[in-house]
C-alpha positions as CSV (number, residue, x, y, z in Angstrom):
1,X,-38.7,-1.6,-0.6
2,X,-36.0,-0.2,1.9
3,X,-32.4,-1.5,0.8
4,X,-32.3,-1.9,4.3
5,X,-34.9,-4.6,4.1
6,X,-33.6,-6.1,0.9
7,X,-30.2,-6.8,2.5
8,X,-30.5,-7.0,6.1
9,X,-27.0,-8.2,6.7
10,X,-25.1,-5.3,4.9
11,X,-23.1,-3.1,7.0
12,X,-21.3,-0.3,4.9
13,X,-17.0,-0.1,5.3
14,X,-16.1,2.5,8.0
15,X,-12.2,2.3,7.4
16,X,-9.7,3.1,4.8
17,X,-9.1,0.5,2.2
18,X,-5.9,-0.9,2.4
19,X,-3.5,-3.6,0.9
20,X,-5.1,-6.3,3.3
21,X,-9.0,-5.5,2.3
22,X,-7.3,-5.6,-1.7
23,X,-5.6,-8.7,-0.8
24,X,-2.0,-10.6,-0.4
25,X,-1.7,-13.9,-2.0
26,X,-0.2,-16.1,1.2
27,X,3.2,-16.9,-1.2
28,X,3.3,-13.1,-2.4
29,X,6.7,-11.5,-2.5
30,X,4.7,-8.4,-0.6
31,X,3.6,-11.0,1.9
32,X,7.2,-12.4,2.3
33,X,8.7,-8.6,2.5
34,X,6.1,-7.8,5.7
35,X,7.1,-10.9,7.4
36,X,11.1,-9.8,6.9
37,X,10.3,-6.4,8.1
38,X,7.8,-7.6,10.8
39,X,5.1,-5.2,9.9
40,X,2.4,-5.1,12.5
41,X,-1.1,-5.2,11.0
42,X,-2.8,-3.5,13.7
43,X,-6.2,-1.9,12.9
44,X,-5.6,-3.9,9.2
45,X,-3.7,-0.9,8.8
46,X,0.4,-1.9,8.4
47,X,2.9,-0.6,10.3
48,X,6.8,-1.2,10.6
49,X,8.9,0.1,13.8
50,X,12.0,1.8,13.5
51,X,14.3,-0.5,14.0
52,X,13.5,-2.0,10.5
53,X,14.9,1.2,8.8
54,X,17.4,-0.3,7.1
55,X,16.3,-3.3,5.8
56,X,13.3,-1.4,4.3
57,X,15.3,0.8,2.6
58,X,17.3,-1.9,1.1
59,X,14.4,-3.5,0.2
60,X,12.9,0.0,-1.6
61,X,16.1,0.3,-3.5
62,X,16.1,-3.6,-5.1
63,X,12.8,-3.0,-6.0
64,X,12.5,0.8,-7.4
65,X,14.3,0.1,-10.9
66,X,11.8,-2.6,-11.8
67,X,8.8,-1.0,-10.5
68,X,9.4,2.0,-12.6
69,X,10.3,0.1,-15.7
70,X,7.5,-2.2,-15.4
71,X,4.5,0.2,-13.3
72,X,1.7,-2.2,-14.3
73,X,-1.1,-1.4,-16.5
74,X,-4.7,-0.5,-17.1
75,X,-7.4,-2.9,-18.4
76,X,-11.6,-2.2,-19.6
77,X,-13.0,-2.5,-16.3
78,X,-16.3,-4.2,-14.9
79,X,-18.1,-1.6,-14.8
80,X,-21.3,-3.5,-13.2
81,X,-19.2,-4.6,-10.1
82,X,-18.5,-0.7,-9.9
83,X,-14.9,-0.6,-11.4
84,X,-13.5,2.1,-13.2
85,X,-13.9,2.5,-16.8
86,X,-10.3,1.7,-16.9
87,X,-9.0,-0.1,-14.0
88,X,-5.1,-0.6,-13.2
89,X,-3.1,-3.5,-12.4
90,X,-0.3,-3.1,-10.4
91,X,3.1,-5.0,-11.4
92,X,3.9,-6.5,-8.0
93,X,7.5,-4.6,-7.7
94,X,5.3,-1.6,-8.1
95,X,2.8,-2.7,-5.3
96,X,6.1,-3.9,-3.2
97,X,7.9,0.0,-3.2
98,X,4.4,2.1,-2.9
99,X,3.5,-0.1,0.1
100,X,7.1,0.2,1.2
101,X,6.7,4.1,0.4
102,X,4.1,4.6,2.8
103,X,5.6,2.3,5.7
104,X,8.5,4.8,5.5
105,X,6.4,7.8,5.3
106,X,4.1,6.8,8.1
107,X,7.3,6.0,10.3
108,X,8.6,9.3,9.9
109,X,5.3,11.2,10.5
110,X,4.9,9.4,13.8
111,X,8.8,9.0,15.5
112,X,10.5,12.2,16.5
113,X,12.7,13.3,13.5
114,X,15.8,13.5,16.5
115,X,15.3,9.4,16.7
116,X,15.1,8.8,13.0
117,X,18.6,10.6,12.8
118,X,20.2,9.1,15.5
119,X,19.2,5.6,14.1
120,X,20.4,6.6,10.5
121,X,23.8,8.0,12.2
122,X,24.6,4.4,14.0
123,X,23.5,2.8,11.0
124,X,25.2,4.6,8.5
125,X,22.3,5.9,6.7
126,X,22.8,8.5,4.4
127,X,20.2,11.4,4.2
128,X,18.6,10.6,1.0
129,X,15.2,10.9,-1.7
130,X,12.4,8.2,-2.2
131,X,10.4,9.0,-5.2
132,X,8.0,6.5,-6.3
133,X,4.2,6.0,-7.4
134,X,1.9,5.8,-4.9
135,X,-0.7,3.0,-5.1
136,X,-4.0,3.3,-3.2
137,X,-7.1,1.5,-2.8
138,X,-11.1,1.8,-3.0
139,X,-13.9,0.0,-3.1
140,X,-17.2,-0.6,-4.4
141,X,-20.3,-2.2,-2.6
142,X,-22.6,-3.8,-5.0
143,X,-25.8,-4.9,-3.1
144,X,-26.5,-8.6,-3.9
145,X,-22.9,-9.5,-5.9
146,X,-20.6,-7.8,-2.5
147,X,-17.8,-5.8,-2.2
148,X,-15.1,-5.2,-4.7
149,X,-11.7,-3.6,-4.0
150,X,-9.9,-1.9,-6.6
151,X,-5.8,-0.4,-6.9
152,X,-5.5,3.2,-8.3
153,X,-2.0,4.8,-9.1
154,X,-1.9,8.8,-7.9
155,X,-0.9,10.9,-11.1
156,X,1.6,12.4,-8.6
157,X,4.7,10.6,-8.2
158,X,5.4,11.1,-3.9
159,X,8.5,12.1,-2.2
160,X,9.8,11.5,0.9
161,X,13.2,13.0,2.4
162,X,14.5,10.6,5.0
């Protein structure tokens, strides 16, 4: 028998996994931090505007010396729900500056490097490094139990100049 006739109603994910498939407790501190910045979830994809620069770099900054002494760990993972053998847990101020990493990086791939710096100079932004470990997310479809998302760390620690 066809999968397709075993489980009529399954329809495979099209999209990249992201923080919202993974999840966001309502009281999170991530939650509260993409309310401050306003990020829009269009697409289920997050995005912050410009003019929350500043505030997301302050935020980066509070959260960076925790994150790196405390980056989460790894645990046995369910393997039958299609985990990896060992899966990671992400501390949240880890989760808070890798999803705060990729806000920034997004913004400056798509706004014209000539508006960035003009906002940084009225600002009083300083040209500066973000280095931090990137979190991502995948998932796993298990036919009859559903679908399972899991956090990775990249080996690679990611840097952007802003």
């Amino acid at each position: 028998m066809a999968d397709k006739e075993l489980f009529p109603d399954y329809e495979p994910k099209r999209t990249p996994d992201t923080i919202f498939d993974f999840g966001i407790p309502s009281d999170s501190k991530l939650n509260t931090i993409f309310e401050k910045l306003e990020v829009d979830k269009r697409d289920n994809f997050p995005i912050m505007e410009l003019k929350q620069l500043k505030k997301a770099l302050q935020i980066f900054r509070e959260y960076e010396n925790e994150a790196e002494k405390n980056p989460g760990g790894y645990r046995k993972g369910n393997l039958i729900l299609g985990a990896p053998k060992k899966e990671y847990i992400s501390s949240v101020a880890a989760l808070i500056v890798s999803e705060l990493g990729k806000l920034l990086r997004n913004l400056m791939k798509n706004i014209p490097s000539s508006q960035i710096q003009e906002y940084k100079e009225k600002n009083k932004i300083s040209d500066q490094e973000l280095i931090y470990n990137e979190i991502y997310f995948t998932h796993s479809d298990v036919m009859g139990s559903g679908r399972f998302f899991y956090a990775e760390r990249k080996k690679e620690k990611v840097s952007i100049n802003l």
